[in-house]
C-alpha positions as CSV (number, residue, x, y, z in Angstrom):
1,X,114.2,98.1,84.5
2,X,113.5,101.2,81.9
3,X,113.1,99.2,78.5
4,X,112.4,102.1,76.6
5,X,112.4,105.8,76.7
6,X,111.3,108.6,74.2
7,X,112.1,112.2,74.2
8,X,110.1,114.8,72.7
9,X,111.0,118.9,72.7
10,X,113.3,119.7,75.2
11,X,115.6,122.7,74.9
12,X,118.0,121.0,72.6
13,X,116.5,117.9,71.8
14,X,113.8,117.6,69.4
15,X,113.1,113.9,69.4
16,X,115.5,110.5,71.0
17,X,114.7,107.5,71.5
18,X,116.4,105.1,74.1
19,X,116.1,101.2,73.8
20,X,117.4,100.2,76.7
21,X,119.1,97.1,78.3
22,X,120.1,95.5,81.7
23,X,123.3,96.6,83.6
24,X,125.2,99.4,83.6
25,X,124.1,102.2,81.1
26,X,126.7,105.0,80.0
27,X,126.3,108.1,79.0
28,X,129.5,110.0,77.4
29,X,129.6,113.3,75.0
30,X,130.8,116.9,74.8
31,X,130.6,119.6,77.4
32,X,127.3,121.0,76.7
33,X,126.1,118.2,74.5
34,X,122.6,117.1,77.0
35,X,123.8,114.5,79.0
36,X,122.2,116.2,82.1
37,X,119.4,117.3,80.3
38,X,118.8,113.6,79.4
39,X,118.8,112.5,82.6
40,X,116.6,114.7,83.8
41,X,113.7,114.1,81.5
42,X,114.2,110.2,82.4
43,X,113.7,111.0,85.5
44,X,110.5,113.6,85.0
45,X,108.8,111.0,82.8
46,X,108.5,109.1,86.9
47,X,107.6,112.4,88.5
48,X,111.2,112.7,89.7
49,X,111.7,116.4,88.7
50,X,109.5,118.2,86.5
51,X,110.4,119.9,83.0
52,X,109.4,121.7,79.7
53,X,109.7,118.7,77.5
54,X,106.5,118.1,75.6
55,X,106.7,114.5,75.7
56,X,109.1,112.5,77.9
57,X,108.0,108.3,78.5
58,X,109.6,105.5,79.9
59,X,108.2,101.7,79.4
60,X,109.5,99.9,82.1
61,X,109.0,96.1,83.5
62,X,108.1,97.7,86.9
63,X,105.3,95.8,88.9
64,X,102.7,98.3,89.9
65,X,100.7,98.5,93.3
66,X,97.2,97.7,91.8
67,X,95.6,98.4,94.8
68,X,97.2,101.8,96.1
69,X,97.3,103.6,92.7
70,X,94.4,102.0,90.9
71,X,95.9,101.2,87.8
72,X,96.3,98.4,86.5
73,X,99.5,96.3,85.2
74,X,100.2,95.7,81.7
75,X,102.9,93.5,80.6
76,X,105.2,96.7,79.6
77,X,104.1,99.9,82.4
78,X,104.3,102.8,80.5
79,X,105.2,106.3,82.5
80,X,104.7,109.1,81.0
81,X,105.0,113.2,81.8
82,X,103.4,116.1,78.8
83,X,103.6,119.6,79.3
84,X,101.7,122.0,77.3
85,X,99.9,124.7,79.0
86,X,100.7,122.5,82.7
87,X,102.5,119.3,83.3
88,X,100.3,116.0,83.3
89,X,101.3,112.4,84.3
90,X,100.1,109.7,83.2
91,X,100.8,105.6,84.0
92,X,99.2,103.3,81.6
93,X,97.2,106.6,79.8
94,X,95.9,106.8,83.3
95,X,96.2,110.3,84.7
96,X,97.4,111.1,88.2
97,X,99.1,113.0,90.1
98,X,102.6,114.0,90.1
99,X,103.0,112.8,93.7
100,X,101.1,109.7,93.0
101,X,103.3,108.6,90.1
102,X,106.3,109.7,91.8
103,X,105.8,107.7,94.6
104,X,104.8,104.6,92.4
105,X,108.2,104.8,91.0
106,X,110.5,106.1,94.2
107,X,109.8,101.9,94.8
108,X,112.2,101.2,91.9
109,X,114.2,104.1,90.7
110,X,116.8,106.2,92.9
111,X,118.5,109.0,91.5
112,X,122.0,109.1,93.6
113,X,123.0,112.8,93.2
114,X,122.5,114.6,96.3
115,X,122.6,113.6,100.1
116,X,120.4,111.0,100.8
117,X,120.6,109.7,103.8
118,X,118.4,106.9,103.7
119,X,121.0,104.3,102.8
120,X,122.8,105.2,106.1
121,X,119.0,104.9,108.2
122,X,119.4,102.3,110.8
123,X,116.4,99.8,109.5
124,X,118.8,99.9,106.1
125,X,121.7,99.0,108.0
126,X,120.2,96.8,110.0
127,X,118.8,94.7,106.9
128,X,122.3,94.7,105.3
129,X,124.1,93.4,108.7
130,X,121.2,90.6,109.5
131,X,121.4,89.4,106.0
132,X,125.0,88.3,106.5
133,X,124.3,86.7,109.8
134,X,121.5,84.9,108.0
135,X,123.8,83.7,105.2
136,X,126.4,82.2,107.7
137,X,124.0,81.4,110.5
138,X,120.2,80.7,109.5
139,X,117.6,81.7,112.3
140,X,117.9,85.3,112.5
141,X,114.9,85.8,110.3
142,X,112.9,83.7,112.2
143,X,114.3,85.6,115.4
144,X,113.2,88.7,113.9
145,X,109.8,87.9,113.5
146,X,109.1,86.6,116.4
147,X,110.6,89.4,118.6
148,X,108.4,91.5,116.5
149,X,105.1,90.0,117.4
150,X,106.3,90.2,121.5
151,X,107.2,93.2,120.7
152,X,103.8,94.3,119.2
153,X,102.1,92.2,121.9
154,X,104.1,94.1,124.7
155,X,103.3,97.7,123.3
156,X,99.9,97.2,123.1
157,X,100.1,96.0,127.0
158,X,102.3,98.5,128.1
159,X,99.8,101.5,126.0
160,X,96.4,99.2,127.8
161,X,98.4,99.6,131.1
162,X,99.0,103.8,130.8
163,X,95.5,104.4,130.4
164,X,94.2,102.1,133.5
165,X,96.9,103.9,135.8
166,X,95.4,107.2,134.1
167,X,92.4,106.2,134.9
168,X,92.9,105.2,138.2
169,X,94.0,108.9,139.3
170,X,90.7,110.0,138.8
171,X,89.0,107.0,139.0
172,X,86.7,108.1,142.1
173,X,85.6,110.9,139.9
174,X,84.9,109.5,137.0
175,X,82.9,106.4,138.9
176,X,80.8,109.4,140.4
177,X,80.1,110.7,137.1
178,X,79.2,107.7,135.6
179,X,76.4,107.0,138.0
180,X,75.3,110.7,138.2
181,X,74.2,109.9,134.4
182,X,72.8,106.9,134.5
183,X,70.6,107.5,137.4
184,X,70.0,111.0,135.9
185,X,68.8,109.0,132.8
186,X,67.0,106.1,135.0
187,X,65.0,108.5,136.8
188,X,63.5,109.6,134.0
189,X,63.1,106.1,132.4
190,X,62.7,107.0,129.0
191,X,61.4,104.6,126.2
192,X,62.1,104.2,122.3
193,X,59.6,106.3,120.4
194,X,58.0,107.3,123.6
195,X,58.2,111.0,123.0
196,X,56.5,110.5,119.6
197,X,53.7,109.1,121.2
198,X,53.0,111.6,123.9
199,X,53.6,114.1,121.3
200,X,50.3,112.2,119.0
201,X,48.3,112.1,122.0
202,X,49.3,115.9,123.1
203,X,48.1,117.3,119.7
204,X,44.6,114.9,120.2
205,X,44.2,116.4,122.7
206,X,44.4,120.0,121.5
207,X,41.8,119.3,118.9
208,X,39.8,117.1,121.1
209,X,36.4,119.8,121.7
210,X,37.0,120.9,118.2
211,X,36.7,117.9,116.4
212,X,34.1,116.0,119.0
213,X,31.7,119.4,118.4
214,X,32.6,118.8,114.3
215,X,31.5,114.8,114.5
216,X,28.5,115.8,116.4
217,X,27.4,118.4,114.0
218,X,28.1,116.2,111.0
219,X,26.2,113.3,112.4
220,X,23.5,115.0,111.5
221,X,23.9,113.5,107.9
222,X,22.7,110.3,109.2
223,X,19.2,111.8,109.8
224,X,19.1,112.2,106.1
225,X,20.2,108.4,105.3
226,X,17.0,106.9,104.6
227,X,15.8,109.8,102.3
228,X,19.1,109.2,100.2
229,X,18.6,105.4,99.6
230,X,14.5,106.3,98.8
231,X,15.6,108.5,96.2
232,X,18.0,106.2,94.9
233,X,15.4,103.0,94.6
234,X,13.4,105.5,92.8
235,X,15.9,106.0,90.5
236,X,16.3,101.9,90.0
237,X,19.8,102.4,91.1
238,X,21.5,99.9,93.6
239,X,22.0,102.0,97.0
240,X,24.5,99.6,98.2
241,X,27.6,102.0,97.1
242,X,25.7,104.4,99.4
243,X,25.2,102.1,102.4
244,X,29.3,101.2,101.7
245,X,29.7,104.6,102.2
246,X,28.0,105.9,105.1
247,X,28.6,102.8,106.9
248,X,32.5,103.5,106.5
249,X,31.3,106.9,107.8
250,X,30.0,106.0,110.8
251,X,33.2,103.9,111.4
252,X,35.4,106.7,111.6
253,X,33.5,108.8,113.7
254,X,32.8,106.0,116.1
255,X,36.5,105.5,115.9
256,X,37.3,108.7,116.4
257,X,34.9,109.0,119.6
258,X,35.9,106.0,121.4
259,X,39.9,107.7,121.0
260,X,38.8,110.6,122.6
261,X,36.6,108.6,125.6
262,X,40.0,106.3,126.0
263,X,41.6,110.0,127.1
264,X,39.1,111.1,129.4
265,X,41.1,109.4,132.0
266,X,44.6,111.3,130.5
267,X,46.2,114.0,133.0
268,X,47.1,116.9,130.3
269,X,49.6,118.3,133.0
270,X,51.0,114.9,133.2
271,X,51.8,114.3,129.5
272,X,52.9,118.1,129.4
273,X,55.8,117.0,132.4
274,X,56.9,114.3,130.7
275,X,57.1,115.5,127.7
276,X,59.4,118.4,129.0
277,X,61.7,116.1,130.9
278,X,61.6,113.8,128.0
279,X,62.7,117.2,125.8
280,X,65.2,117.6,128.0
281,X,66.8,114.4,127.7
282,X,66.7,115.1,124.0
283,X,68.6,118.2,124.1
284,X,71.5,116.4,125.9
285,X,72.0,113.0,124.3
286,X,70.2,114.1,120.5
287,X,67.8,111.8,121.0
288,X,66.0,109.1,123.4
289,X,67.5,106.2,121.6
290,X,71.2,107.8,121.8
291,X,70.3,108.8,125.6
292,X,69.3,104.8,126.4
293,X,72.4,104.1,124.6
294,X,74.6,106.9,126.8
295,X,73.3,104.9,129.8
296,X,74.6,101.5,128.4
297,X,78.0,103.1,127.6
298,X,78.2,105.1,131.6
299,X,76.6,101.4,133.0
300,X,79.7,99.0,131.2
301,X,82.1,101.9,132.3
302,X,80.8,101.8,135.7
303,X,81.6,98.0,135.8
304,X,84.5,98.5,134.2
305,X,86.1,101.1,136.9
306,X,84.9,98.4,139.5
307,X,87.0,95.8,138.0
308,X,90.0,98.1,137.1
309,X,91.9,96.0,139.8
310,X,91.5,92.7,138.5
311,X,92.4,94.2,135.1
312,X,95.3,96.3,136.3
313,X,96.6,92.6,137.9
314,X,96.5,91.0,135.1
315,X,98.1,93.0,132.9
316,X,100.9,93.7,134.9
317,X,101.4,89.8,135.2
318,X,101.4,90.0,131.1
319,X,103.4,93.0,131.2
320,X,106.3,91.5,133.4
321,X,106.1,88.3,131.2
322,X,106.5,90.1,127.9
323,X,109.2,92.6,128.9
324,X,111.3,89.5,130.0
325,X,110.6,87.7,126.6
326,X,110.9,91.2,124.4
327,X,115.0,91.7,126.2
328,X,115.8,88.1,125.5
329,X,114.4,88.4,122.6
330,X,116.5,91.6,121.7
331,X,119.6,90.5,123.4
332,X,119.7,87.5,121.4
333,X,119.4,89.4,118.4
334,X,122.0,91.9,119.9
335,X,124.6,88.9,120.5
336,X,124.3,87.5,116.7
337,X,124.7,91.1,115.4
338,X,128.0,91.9,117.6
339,X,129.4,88.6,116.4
340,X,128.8,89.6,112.8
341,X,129.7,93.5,113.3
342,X,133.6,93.5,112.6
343,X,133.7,91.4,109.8
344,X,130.7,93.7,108.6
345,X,132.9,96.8,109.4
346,X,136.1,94.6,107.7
347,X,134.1,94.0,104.2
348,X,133.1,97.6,103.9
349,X,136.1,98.7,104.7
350,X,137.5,97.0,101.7
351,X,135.2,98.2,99.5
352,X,136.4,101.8,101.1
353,X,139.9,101.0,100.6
354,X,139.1,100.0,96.6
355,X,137.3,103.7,96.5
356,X,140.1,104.7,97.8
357,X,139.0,106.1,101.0
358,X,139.5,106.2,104.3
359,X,138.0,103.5,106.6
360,X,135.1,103.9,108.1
361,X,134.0,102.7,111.5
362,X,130.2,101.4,112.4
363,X,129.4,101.2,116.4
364,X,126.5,99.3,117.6
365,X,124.7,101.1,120.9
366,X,121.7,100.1,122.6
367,X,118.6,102.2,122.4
368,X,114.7,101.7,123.3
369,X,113.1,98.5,121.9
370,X,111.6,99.3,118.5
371,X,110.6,96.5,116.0
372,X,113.9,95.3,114.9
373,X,115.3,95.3,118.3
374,X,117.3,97.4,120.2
375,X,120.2,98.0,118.5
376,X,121.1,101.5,116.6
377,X,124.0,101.3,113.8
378,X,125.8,104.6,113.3
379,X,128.9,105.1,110.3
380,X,131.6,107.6,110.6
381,X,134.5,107.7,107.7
382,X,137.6,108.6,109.5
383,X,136.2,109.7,112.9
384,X,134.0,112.2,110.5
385,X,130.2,112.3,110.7
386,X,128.6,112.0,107.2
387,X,126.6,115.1,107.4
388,X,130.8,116.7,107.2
389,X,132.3,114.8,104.9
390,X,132.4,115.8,101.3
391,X,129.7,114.5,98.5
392,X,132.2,112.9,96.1
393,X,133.1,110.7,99.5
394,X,129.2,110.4,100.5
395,X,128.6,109.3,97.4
396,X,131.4,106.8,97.0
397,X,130.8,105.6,100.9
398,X,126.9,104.8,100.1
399,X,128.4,103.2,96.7
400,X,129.7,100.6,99.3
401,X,127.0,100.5,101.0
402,X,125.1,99.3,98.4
403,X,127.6,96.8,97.5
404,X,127.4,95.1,100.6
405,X,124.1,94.9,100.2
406,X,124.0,93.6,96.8
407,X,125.7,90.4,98.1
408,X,122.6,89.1,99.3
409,X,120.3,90.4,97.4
410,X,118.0,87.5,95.9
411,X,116.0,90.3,92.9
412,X,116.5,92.8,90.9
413,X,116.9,96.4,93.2
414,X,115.5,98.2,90.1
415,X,117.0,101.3,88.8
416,X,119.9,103.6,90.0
417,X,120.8,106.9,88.7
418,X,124.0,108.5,89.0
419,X,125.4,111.6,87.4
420,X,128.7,112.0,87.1
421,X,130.2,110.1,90.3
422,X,133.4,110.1,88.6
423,X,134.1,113.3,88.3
424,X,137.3,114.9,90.1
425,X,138.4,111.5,90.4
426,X,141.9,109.9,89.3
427,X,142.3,107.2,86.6
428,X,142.7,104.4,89.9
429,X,139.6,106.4,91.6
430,X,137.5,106.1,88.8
431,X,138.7,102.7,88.0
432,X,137.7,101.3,91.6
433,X,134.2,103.3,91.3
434,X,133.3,101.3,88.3
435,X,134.2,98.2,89.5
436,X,131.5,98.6,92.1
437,X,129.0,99.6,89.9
438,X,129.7,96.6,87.4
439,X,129.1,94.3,90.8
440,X,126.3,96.2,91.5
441,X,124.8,96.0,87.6
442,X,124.1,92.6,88.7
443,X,121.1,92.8,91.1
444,X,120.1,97.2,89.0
445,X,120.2,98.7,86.1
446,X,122.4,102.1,86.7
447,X,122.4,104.9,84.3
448,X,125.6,106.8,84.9
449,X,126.6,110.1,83.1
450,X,130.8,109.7,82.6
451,X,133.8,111.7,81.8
452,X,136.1,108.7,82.6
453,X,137.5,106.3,80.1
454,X,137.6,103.9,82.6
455,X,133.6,103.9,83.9
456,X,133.1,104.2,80.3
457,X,134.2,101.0,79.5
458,X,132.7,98.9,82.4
459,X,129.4,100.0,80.6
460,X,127.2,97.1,79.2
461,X,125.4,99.5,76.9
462,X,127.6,103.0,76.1
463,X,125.0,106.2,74.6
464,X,126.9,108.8,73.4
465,X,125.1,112.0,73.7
466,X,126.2,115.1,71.3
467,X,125.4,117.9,69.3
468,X,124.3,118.1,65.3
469,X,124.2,121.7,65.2
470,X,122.2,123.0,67.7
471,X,120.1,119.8,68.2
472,X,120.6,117.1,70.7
473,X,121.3,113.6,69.6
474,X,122.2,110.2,70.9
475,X,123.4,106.8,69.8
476,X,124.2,103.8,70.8
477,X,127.5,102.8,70.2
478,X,129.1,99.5,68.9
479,X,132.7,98.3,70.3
480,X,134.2,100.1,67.4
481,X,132.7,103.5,68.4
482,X,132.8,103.3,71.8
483,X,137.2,102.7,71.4
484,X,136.7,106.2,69.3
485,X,134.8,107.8,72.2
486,X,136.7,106.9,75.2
487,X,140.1,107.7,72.8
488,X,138.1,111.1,72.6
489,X,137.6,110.9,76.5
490,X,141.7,110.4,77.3
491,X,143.0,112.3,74.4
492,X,140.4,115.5,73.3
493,X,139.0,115.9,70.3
494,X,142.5,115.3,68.7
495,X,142.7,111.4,68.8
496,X,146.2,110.1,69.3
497,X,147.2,106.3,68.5
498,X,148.0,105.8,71.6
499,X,144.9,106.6,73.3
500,X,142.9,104.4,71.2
501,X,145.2,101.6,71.8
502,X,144.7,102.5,76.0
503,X,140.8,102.9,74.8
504,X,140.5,99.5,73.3
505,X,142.6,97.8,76.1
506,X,140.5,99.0,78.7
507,X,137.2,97.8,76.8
508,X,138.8,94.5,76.1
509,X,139.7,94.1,79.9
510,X,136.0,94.9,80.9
């Protein structure tokens, strides 16, 4: 639930504060006094809408998603939307995006004024109609989840077998392909880090004259040696750093020479080729490593088309198994459903009848296997499709909707927002509408704009929203006030006796 929300700036309010409790919230006033524009800054301070308030926040109870949003819970979630030069979100003093903080909320807060369809979706209905067949019958659950995994099971076998009998209409092809490349690649017979050594012994062997003509001319130094060490003994100094030195000398060069004999036997022409085809591998694949791993891939696809038969076999054993278990599976779920479908239609048709509406008719039809089955609900009112009938009857038809839900509902929903659902309606209308909203009040918190006394006085909490000059205001009002406001509501701004009699009767009902 919203605990708590603060206003900041907005057209005609300069500063409210809301403190907020369970079940159904009302808010009454003038024509013209903010009601809307209260309800609309509740909902921007989720990322609902956006506006020009400078500060709008809401502290709610809400469990956040740590993992999805990054943010982390406190024990009061605080949303909040500022606009100065831009509009900024924030949960927590977190900033995020206005999508991301939106859709952190669309989990627990609904705002009911348009044509949402959603409640009408066939997974919703679905829920709502195996929920009473759980709560007179138990096992459906279970049902559901296992057809669910044979269901999973037999998609994944029926997608395994698609590709195989893809496959197999090319299959000759691809089988020739596969062993063009790897004998193209065996021919060759490339191996790791080969190429790197060619390459060394390649560029030796470009120096080689060079460098063998270079030793022999600076061998010459060792003529020299003894001179050197003489001339050092003369000079009482140890010659050993000097023997170190030459002898590490002679090392290399000896090194170097027996290198150069070791390639004597080398064909040049030879180490050119394979270099080249080596190259050409490389050009291809990226690299020799990636081209011996090309060949590994062609070689376990190559055994693999070879055994496509056996493979095919077996999943089409698997395949016949699992669509047999998937429509027993679904017809079982089909026959607990049908049993349950008129006194689903039956219930919700009383809750129509209470709205004062016509009754509505729900048909069951079979359609491809998806995850809850096979069944697709569909609602008409009156023979009428929903996307024709009016919004003040959408909105009362979803209103039983949720109702029926709401029986079985085990937690709190979270939050619903409604603005003005009672409008245009009759004192009996409205009276039935708020009867399902107190029901629902139970299981969410609704905040409900109304021009009806008697909405007005089903409401746990009652705001009265109105104007001090040209500023904005609201308060909460105790049992006394609220009999003066809904007197207001039946009467004008002239209050008779009589409505405030009818004003207190109706709250004392409630």
């Amino acid at each position: 639930m919203i605990e708590r929300f603060y206003l900041k700036d907005y057209l005609s309010f300069k500063e409210t504060e809301l403190n907020l409790e369970s079940g159904l919230v009302v808010f009454t006033g003038p024509s013209g006094s903010g009601k809307s524009i209260l309800m609309e800054s509740i909902l921007a301070s989720v990322g609902g809408c956006s506006c020009d308030a400078a500060l709008c926040e809401s502290s709610v109870t809400w469990e956040i998603d740590e993992e999805s949003c990054g943010i982390e819970n406190d024990e009061i979630n605080v949303f909040k939307h500022i606009k100065k030069e831009k509009s900024r979100y924030f949960i927590n003093n977190q900033s995020l995006s206005r999508k991301s903080i939106s859709s952190v909320a669309s989990k627990y807060l609904r705002h009911l004024s348009l044509k949402d369809f959603s409640d009408f979706e066939n997974a919703n209905l679905l829920s709502i109609l195996d929920e009473r067949v759980e709560a007179k019958k138990k096992g459906i659950h279970t049902l559901k989840e296992k057809f669910k995994d044979v269901y999973t099971e037999f998609t994944w076998v029926d997608h395994e077998l698609k590709i195989i009998e893809d496959e197999e209409k090319k299959i000759v092809e691809l089988k020739e392909f596969a062993a063009f490349e790897i004998k193209k690649i065996e021919d060759i017979n490339p191996k790791e880090g080969e190429d790197e050594e060619l390459l060394t012994i390649k560029k030796e062997l470009s120096k080689k004259e060079k460098i063998l003509e270079s030793i022999e001319e600076a061998s010459g130094i060792f003529n020299y040696e003894h001179l050197v060490s003489g001339a050092l003994e003369s000079l009482d100094i140890e010659s050993s750093f000097f023997d170190d030195a030459m002898n590490e000398l002679r090392a290399i060069f000896d090194g170097a020479q027996e290198r150069f004999d070791a390639l004597e036997d080398v064909d040049v022409e030879e180490v050119l080729n394979r270099i080249e085809e080596l190259s050409g591998l490389k050009r291809r694949y990226g690299s020799i490593e990636e081209a011996i791993e090309y060949k590994e891939q062609k070689k376990q696809e190559l055994a693999k088309y070879e055994n496509i038969e056996i493979e095919k076999h077996d999943l089409q054993q698997k395949y016949e198994r699992l669509s047999k278990e998937v429509q027993e599976l679904a017809d079982e779920l089909s026959k607990l459903r049908e049993a349950e479908l008129k006194s689903f239609e039956s219930d919700l048709n009383v809750y129509l009848n209470n709205l004062y509406l016509r009754d509505a008719k729900i048909t069951m039809k079979k359609t491809s296997y998806m995850k809850l089955g096979q069944d697709e609900l569909t609602i008409e009112l009156n023979s009428t499709k929903l996307e024709k009938i009016s919004t003040g009857e959408f909105n009362r038809l979803r209103l039983a909707i949720l109702a029926l839900k709401s029986e079985h509902m085990s937690k709190n929903g979270g939050v619903l927002m409604l603005d003005e659902i009672d409008a245009n309606l009759s004192g009996e209308e409205s009276m039935s509408v708020a009867k399902v909203l107190k029901q629902l009040s139970k299981h969410f918190q609704i905040f409900v704009i109304s021009h009806q006394p008697q909405l007005t006085s089903m409401g746990d909490q009652h705001f009265l929203v109105y104007k001090d000059g040209n500023i904005s205001k609201t308060k909460e009002l105790n049992f006394k006030q609220r009999v003066d406001e809904i007197a207001r509501i039946i009467s004008g701004e002239n209050i008779s006796n009589e409505a405030k009699k009818f004003a207190k009767e109706l709250l004392e009902a409630s």
